[in-house]
N, C-alpha and C positions, 0 to 999 in steps of 0.2 A: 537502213532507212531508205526507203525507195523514193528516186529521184521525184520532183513534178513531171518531167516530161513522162516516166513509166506509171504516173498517178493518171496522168489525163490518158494516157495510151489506155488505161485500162478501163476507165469510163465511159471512153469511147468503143471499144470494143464490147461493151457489156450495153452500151446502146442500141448498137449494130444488131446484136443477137434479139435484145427484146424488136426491136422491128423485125425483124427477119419472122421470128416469133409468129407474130402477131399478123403478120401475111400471110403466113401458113396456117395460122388459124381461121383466119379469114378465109382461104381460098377452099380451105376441106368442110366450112362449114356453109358453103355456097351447093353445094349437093342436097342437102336436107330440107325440107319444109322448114320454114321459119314460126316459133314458137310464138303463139300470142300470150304474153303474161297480165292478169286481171291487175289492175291498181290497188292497190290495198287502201283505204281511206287511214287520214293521221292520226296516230296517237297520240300524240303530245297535242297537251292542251295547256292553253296558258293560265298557271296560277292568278289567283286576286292580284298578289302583291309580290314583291321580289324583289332582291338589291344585288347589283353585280357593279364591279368593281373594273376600271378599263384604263389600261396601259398604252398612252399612244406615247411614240419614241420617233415618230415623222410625219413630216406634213407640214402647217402653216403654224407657226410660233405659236398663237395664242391656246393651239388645240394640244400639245406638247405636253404631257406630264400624266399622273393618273386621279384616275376622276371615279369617287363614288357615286352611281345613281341608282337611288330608288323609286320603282314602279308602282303605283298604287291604284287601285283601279281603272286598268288600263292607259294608265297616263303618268309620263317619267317628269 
């Protein structure tokens, strides 16, 4: 079972590399023309009606627990 000090050691160093990463990606991709990508318009569109279900576990007391709401013609 590996200590916490060699848990966070490894955390840390698996941070280290994604930054280091992520500079080197950045600096080899400063050479190249920069790509312009067209915006895709949304696909999701919102149904008539719909019920979803919401889990709050923190926050202000009264809001604390889970709560069915249903949507029905764009109004909950």
């Amino acid at each position: 079972m590996p200590t916490t000090t060699a848990v966070r050691l490894r955390i840390r160093a698996r941070s280290t590399l994604a930054v280091a990463g992520a500079l080197m990606w950045a600096i080899s991709g400063c050479q190249q023309e920069p790509t312009v990508l067209k915006a895709s318009p949304p696909t999701w569109k919102e149904p008539p009606s719909y019920t979803y279900t919401l889990r709050s576990t923190q926050g202000e007391r009264p809001l604390i627990g889970t709560f069915k709401v249903t949507v029905g013609t764009g109004r909950s």
